[in-house]
C-alpha positions as CSV (number, residue, x, y, z in Angstrom):
1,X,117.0,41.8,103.2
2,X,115.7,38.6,105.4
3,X,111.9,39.2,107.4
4,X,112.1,39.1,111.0
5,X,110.7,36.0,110.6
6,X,113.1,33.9,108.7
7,X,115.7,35.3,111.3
8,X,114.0,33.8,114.1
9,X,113.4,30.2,112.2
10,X,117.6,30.5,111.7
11,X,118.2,31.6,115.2
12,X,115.9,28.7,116.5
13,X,116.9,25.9,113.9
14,X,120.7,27.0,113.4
15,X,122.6,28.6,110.4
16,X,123.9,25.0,109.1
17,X,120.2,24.0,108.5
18,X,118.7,27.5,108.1
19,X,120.9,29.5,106.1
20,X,120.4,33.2,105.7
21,X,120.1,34.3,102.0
22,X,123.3,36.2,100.7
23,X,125.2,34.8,103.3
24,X,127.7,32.2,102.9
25,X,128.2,29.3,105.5
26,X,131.7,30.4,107.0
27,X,129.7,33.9,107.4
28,X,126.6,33.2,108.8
29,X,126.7,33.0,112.0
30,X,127.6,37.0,112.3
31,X,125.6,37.9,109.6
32,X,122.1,36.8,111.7
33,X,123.2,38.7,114.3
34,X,124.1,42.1,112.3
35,X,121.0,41.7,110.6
36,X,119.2,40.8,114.2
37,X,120.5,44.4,115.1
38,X,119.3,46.4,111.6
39,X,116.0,44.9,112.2
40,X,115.9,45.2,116.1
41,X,116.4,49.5,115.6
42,X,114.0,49.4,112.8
43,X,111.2,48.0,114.6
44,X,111.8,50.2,117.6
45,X,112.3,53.4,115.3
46,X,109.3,52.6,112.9
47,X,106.1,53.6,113.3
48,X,103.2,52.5,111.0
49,X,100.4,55.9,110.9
50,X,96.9,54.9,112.4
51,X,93.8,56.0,112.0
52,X,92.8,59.3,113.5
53,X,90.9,59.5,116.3
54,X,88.1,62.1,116.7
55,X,88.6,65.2,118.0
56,X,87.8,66.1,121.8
57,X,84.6,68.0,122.6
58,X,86.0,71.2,123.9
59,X,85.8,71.7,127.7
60,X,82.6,73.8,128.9
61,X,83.0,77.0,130.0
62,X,83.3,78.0,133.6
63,X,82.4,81.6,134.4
64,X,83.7,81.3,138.2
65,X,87.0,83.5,138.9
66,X,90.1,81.4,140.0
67,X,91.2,81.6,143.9
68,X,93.6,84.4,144.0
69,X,97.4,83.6,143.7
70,X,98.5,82.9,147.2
71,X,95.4,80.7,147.4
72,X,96.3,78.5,144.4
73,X,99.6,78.1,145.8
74,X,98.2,76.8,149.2
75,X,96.1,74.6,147.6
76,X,98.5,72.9,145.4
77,X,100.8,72.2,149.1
78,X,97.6,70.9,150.7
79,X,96.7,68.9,147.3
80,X,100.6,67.5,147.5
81,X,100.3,66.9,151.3
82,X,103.4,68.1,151.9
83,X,104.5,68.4,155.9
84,X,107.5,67.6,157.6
85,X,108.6,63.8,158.1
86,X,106.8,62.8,161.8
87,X,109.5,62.2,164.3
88,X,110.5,58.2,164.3
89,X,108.9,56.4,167.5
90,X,105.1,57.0,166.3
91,X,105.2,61.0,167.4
92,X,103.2,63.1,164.8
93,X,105.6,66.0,165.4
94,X,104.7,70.1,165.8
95,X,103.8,70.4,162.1
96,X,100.6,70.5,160.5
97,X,98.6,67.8,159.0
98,X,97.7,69.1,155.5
99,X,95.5,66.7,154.4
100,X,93.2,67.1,156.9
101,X,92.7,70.7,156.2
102,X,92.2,70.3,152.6
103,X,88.4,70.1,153.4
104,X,88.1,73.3,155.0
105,X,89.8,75.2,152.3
106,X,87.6,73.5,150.0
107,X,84.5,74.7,152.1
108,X,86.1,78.0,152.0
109,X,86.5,78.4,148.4
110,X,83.0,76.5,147.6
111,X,81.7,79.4,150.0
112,X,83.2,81.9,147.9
113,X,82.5,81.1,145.0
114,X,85.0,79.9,143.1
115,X,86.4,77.6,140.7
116,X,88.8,75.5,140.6
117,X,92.8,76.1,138.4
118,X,92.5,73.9,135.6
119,X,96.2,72.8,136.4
120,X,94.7,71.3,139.7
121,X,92.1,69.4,138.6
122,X,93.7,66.6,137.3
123,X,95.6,66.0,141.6
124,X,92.3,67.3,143.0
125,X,90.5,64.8,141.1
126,X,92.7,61.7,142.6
127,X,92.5,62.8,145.7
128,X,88.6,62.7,145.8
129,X,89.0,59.4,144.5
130,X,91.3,58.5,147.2
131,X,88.9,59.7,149.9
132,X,85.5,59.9,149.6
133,X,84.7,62.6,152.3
134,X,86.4,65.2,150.1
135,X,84.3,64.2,146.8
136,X,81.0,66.8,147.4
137,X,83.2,69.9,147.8
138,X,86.1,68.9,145.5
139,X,83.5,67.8,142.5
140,X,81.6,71.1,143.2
141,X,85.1,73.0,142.8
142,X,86.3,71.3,140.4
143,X,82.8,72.2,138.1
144,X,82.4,71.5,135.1
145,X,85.6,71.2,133.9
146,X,86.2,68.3,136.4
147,X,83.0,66.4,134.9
148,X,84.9,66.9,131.1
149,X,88.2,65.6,132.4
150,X,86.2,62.9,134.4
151,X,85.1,61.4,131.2
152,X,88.6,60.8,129.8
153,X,90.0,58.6,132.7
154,X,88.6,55.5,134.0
155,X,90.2,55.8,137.8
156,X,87.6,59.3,137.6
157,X,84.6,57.7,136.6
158,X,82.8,58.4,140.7
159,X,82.5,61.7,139.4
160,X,80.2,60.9,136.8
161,X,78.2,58.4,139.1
162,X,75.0,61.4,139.7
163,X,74.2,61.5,143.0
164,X,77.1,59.2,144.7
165,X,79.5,61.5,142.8
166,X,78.5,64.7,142.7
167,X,77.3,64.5,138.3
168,X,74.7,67.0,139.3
169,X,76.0,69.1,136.5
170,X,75.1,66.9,133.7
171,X,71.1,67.0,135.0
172,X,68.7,68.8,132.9
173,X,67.2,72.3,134.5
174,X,64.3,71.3,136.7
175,X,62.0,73.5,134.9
176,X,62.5,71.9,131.6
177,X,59.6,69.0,132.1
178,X,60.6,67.2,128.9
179,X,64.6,66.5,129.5
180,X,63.4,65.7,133.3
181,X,61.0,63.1,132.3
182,X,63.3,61.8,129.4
183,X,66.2,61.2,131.9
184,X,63.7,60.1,134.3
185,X,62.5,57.4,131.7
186,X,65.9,56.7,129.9
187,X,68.6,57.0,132.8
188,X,71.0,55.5,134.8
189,X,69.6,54.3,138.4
190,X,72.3,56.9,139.5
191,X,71.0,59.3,137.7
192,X,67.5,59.1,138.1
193,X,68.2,59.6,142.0
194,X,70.6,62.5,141.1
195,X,67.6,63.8,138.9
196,X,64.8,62.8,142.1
197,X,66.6,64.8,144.7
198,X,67.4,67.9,142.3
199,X,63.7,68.0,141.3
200,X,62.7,67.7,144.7
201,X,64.6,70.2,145.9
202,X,63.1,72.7,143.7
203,X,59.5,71.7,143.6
204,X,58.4,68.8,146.2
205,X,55.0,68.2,144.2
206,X,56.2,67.4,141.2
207,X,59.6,65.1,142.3
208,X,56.8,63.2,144.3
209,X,54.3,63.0,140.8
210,X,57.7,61.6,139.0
211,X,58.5,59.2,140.8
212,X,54.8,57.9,141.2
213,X,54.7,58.0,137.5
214,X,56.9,54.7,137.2
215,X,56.5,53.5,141.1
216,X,54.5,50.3,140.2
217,X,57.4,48.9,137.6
218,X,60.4,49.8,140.2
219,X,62.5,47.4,141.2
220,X,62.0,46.9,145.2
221,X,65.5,48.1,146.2
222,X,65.3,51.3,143.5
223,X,62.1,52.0,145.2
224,X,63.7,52.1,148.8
225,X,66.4,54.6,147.5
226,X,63.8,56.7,145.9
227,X,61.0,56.9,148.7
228,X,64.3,58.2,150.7
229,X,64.9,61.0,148.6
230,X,61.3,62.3,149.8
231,X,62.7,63.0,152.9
232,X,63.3,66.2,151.4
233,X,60.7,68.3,151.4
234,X,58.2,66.1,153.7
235,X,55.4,67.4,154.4
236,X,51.6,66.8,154.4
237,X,51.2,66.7,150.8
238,X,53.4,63.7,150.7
239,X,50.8,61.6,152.7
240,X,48.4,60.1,150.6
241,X,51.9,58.5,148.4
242,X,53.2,57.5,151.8
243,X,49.8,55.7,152.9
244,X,50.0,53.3,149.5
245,X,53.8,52.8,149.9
246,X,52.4,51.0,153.4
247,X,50.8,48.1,151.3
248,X,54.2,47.8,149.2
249,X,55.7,44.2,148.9
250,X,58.8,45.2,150.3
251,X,59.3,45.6,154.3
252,X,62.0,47.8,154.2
253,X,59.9,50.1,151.7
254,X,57.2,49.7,154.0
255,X,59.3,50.5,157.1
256,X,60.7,53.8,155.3
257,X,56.8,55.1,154.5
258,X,55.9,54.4,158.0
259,X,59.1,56.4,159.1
260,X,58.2,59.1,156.9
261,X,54.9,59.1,157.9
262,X,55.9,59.2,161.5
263,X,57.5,62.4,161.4
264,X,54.2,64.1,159.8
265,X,52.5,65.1,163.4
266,X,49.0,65.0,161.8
267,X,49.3,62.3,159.2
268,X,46.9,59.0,159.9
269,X,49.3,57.0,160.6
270,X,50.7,59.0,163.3
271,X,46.6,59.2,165.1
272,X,46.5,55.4,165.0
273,X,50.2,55.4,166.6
274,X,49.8,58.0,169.3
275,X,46.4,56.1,169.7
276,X,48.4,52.5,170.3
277,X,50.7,54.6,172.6
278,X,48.3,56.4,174.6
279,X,47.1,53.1,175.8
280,X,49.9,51.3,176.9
281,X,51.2,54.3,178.7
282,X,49.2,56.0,181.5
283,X,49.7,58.0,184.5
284,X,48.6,55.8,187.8
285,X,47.7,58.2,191.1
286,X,47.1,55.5,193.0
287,X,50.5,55.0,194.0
288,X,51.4,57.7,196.7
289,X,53.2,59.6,193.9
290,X,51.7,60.0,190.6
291,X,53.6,57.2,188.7
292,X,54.0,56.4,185.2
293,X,52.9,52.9,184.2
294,X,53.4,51.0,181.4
295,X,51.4,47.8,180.1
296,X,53.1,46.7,176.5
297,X,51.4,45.1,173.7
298,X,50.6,41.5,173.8
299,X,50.7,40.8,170.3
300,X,51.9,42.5,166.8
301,X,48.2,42.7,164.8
302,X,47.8,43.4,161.4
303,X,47.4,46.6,162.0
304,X,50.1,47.1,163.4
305,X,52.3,45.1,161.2
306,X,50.3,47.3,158.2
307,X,51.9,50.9,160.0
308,X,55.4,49.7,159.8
309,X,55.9,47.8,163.1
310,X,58.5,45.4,162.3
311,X,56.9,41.7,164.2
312,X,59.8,39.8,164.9
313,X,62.6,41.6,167.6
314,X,66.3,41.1,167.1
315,X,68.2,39.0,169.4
316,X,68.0,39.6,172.8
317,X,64.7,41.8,173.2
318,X,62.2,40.7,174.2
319,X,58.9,40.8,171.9
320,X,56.5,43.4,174.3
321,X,59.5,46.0,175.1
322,X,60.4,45.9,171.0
323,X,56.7,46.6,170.1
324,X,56.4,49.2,172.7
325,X,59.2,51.1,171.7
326,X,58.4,50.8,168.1
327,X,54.7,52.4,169.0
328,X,56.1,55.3,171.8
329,X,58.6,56.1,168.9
330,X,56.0,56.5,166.1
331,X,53.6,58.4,168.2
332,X,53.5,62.3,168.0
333,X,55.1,63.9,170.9
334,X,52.6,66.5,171.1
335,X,50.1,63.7,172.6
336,X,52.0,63.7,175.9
337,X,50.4,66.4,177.1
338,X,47.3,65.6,176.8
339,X,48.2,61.9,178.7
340,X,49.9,63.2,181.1
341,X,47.4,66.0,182.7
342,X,48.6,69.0,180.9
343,X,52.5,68.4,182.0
344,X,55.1,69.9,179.8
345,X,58.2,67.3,178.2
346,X,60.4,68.3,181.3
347,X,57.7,67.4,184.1
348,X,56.5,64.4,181.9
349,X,60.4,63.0,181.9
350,X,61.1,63.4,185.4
351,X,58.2,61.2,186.3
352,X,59.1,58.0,187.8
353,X,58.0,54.5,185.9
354,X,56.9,51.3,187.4
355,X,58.3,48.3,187.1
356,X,61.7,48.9,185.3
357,X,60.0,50.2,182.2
358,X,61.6,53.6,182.8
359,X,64.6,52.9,180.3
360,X,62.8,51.3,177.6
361,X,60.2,53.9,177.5
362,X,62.6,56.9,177.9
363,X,64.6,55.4,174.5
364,X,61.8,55.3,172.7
365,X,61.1,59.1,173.4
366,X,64.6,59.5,172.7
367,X,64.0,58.2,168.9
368,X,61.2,60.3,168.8
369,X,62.1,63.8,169.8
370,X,65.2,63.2,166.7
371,X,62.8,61.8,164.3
372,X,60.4,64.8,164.9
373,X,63.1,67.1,165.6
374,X,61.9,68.7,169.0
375,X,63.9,70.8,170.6
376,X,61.7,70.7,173.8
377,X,61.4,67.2,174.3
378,X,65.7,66.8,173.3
379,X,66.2,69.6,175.9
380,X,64.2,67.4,178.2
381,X,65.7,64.1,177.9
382,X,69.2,65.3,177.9
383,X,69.0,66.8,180.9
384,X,71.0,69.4,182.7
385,X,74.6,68.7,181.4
386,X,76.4,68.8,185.3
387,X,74.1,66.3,186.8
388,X,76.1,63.5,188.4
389,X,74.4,60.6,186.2
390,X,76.1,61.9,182.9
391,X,73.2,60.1,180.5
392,X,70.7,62.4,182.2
393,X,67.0,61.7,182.9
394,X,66.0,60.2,179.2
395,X,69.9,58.9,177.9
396,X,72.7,57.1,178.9
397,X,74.2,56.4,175.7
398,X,76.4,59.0,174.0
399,X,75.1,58.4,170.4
400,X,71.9,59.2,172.1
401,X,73.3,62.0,173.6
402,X,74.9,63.7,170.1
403,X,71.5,62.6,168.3
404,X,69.2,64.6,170.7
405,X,71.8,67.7,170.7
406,X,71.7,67.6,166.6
407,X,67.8,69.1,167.5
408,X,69.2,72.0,169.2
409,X,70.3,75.2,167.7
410,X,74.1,75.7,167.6
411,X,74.8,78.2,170.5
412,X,72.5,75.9,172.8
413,X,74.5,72.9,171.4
414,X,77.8,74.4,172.2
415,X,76.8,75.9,176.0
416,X,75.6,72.2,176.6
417,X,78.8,70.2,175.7
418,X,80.8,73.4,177.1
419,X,78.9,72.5,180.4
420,X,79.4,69.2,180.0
421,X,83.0,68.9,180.0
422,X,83.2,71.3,182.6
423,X,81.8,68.4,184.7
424,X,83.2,65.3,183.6
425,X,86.0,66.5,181.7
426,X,87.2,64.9,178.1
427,X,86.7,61.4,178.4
428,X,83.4,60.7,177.1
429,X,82.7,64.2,175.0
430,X,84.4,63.1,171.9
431,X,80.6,61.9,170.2
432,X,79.3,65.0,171.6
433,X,81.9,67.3,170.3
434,X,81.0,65.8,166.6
435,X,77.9,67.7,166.4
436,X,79.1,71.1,167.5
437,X,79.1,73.6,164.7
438,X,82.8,74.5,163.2
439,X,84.3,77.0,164.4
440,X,83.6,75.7,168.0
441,X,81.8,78.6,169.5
442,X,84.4,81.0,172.4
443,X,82.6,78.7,175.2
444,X,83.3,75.2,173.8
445,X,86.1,76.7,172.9
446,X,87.6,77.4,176.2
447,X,85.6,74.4,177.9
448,X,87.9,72.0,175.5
449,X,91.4,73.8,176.1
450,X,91.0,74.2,179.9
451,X,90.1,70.4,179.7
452,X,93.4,69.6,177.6
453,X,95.7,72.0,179.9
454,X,93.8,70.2,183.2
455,X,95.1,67.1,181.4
456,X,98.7,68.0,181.2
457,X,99.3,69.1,184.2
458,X,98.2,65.9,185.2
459,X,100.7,64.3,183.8
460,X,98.7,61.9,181.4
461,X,99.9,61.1,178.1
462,X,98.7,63.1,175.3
463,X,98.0,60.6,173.0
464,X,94.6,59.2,175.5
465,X,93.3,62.6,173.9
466,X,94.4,62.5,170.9
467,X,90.9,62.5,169.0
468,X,89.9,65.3,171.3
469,X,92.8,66.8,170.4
470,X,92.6,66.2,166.5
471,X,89.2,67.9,166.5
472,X,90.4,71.0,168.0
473,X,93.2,71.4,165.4
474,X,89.8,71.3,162.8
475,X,87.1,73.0,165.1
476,X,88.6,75.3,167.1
477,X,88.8,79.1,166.1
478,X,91.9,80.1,164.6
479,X,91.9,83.3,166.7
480,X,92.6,81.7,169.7
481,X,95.8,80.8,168.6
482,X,97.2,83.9,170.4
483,X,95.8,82.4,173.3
484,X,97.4,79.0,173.4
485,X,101.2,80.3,172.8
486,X,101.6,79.9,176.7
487,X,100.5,76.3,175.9
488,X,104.0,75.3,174.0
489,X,106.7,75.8,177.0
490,X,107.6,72.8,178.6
491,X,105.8,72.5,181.6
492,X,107.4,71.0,184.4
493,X,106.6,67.0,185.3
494,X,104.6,66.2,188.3
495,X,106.5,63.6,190.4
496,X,103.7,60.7,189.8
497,X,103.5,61.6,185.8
498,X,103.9,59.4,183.0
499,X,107.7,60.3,181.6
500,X,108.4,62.3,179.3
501,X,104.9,63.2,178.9
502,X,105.4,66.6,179.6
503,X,107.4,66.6,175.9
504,X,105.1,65.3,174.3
505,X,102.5,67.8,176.1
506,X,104.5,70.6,174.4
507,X,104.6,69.1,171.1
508,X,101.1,68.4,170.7
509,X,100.3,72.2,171.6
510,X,102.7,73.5,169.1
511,X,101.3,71.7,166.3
512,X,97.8,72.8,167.2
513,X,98.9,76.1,167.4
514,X,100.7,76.0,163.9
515,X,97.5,74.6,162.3
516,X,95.1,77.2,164.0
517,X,97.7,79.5,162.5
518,X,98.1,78.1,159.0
519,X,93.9,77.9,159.4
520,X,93.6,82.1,159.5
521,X,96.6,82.2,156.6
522,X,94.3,80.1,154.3
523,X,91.2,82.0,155.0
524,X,93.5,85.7,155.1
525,X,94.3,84.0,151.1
526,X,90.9,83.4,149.8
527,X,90.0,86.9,151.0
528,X,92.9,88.3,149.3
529,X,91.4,90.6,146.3
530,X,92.2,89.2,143.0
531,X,95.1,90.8,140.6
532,X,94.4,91.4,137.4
533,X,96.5,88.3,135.6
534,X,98.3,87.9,132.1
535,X,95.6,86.7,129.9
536,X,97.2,84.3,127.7
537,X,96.3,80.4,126.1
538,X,96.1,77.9,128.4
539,X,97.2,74.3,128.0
540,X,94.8,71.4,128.0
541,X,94.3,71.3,131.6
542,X,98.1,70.2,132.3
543,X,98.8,67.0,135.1
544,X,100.0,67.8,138.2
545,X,103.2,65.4,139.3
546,X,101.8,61.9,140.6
547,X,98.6,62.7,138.4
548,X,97.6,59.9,135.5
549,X,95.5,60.5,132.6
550,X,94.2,58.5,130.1
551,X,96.3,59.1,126.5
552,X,93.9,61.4,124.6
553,X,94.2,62.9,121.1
554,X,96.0,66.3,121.4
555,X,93.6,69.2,120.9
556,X,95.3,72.0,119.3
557,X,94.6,75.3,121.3
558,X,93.3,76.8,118.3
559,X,90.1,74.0,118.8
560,X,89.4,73.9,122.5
561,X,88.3,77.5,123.7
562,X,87.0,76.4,127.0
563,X,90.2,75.8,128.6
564,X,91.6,79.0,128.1
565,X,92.4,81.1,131.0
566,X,89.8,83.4,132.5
């Protein structure tokens, strides 16, 4: 029989000039094209064997328990994101979102301890790929496992990136000094900041001796990454590393040990500071009322430039103000006191300042009391959350604002904002809301939905809250769904309200109802006692629909333990 490739030379040059063998001339013309058909099946039909590839390692063992039944089936409808279609005209509709409440399952289970279905993985992996907020609880769910399938698709390969994706697992046991110091020596930049913060974590002294160990052949932006991972664990022992890493080459490393530093009350660096502080700040009694005054630096010295003040200002400060604030923000708070005749942060704030520094200086404490976490001193510079001037004494930014309530404990937080909108309503409590611990606490709670219903009956649109609004479906406590069913009716419109506003009013309470609702199902699930299952082979962790992984050798079951059912 003719190749393929004297067919094509007689399709391209012609029978006349290219006969086929065994074909005569009156009969040529059909026979290239039966023979274009034999040949067309056979090379689609025929395979040639190739070479076999090597076996799969099997997949590692997971000794976690599965989510019980009801949970596994809630998580593959969140995984899916299946809701009803949003109404057309831009409304979001009374249903749940689902795939913002994939997180807080994931939380949930994570809390529980347990692992995730090996017919998941492959849809929960994608999804952390597809949003990177999900990718610390999915990868820690997912386990090992995750990791092994991880390895065998190129659109995974995050999870394998150490700290930015959560490879944790693959890091050698702390307490075994030789595999730490090999990966320390040997690895990936990834992993050798995976392998810093895990060491560090577990024993401060000797993640500090590691990295010191190669600090002087580091790269100057590797060394930035890894002098931040000592801000776990800081403390005084960290000081004398800190003190050299202020003569390093590179500013921004230098900037990051005099931040560090900073946040040590009674490191050296901090003395000098407070010292530089002290006297530009003083209290004048001179004035009729005991004022404070304020007399910047004239010039950035090398002594100053050597703790980590940064000379040059950016645009639009002036050079004095940006020196000051850098000095007032490095300086203990504790030395206040002292300055000030005894006075406590509270008295110290309400002080009035001369000469419009009052702002400027009042920042700078700001900065501090977050740096240094003081509770006091935030407490003090947010200022009672009804007063009229909503920044307070110390504040009138709202990033500000959430920063110094980060420093308070979580019930304080909660009364504060609670207290705050009580005053001045929804409109600028978004930021502050952020830092409230989840599930809002019953004050914060009520504060928020009082503030919504005050907005309805208003007649505003819903949508000018709808942030507010999407936080509460997160961070509100799914027991006060009960509470809100009054919410749903259709209220009646006031005669100057927006139209059809009231509708929408309605809808948006429904749906927040329905997720606060399908909230206490999904944690009711993962509380659910486990039946004992069918024990049976499992499949090599099968694909979810939508799901893509990389063609692999098949494993026969026989050959890969791990991924048997538990």
């Amino acid at each position: 029989m003719d190749a393929w490739e004297d067919l094509v030379t007689s399709a391209l040059l012609g029978t006349d000039r290219k006969p086929l063998a065994r074909s005569g001339r009156d009969a040529a013309p059909a026979a290239l094209l039966d023979a274009a058909a034999v040949h067309t099946v056979r090379r689609r039909a025929g395979l040639r064997p190739g070479a076999a590839a090597a076996a799969l390692e099997p997949a590692p063992e997971d000794g976690r328990a599965e989510p019980p039944v009801a949970a596994r089936r809630r998580l593959g409808q969140l995984l899916a994101g299946r809701a009803a279609p949003a109404p057309s005209g831009g409304r979001r509709g009374a249903a749940p979102d689902l795939t913002e409440l994939l997180p807080q399952w994931l939380a949930a289970a994570n809390e529980r301890g347990y692992r995730a279905p090996s017919a998941a993985l492959p849809a929960l992996l994608d999804a952390a790929r597809a949003r990177t907020d999900l990718r610390p609880q999915a990868l820690a769910f997912a386990g090992p496992r995750g990791l092994w399938l991880a390895r065998l698709n190129p659109e995974w390969k995050f999870a394998l990136r150490g700290a930015a994706g959560g490879g944790a697992g693959s890091l050698p046991d702390p307490a075994d000094p030789d595999a730490v110091l090999a990966l320390w020596e040997e690895g990936l930049f990834a992993e050798r900041v995976a392998l810093l913060g895990a060491v560090r974590a577990e024993d401060p002294a000797r993640g500090r001796e590691l990295l010191a160990s190669t600090w002087g052949t580091e790269r100057a932006e590797d060394r930035l990454m890894f002098l931040d991972s000592l801000r776990a664990g800081l403390g005084p022992a960290d000081e004398e590393f800190l003190e050299a890493a202020l003569s390093d080459r590179s500013r921004n490393v230098r900037a990051t040990a005099a931040e560090l530093l900073s946040a040590l009350p009674a490191s050296a660096l901090a003395a000098r500071m407070a010292g530089r502080a002290a006297s530009c700040v003083s209290l004048d009694r001179t004035r009729g009322a005991e004022t404070i005054v304020v007399e910047a630096p004239h010039e950035c010295d090398a002594g100053m430039r050597h703790d980590g003040v940064v000379p040059t200002p950016p645009a639009g400060r002036g050079e004095r103000s940006w020196w000051l604030g850098q000095l007032v923000e490095a300086a203990p708070l504790d030395c206040w006191a002292a300055r000030f005749g005894g006075r406590g942060p509270a008295e110290i704030v309400a002080l009035p300042v001369a000469d419009d520094w009052q702002a400027e200086l009042h920042a700078a404490w700001c900065r501090a009391a977050v740096r240094q976490r003081d509770a006091d001193w935030s407490r003090a510079l947010l200022g009672a959350p009804a007063a009229p001037q909503a920044g307070g004494p110390g504040t009138s930014s709202l990033a500000e604002r959430a920063q110094l309530l980060a420093t308070l404990g979580p019930a304080e937080r909660a009364g504060w904002v609670a207290s705050f909108i009580a005053a001045h309503g929804l409109s600028e409590a978004f930021q502050l809301l952020g830092v409230c611990a989840v599930p809002w606490a019953e004050p914060l709670g009520r504060a928020v939905v009082d503030a919504l219903d005050i907005a309805r009956d208003a007649g505003s649109y819903p949508w000018s809250f709808s942030g507010v609004m999407g936080l509460a479906e997160r961070c509100l406590s799914p027991d006060t769904a009960p509470q809100l069913a009054a919410l749903t009716t259709m209220a009646a419109e006031p005669e100057d309200a927006s139209p059809g506003a009231a509708g929408y009013w309605s809808e948006a309470f429904q749906r927040l109802v329905s997720t606060l609702e399908l909230r206490a199902a999904m944690h009711a699930e993962l509380r659910e006692p486990r039946k004992r299952e069918p024990q049976g082979p499992e499949s090599a962790v099968p694909c979810a629909p939508g799901a893509s992984v990389a063609p692999v050798t098949p494993v026969a079951p026989g050959d890969a333990p791990g991924l048997r059912g538990r």
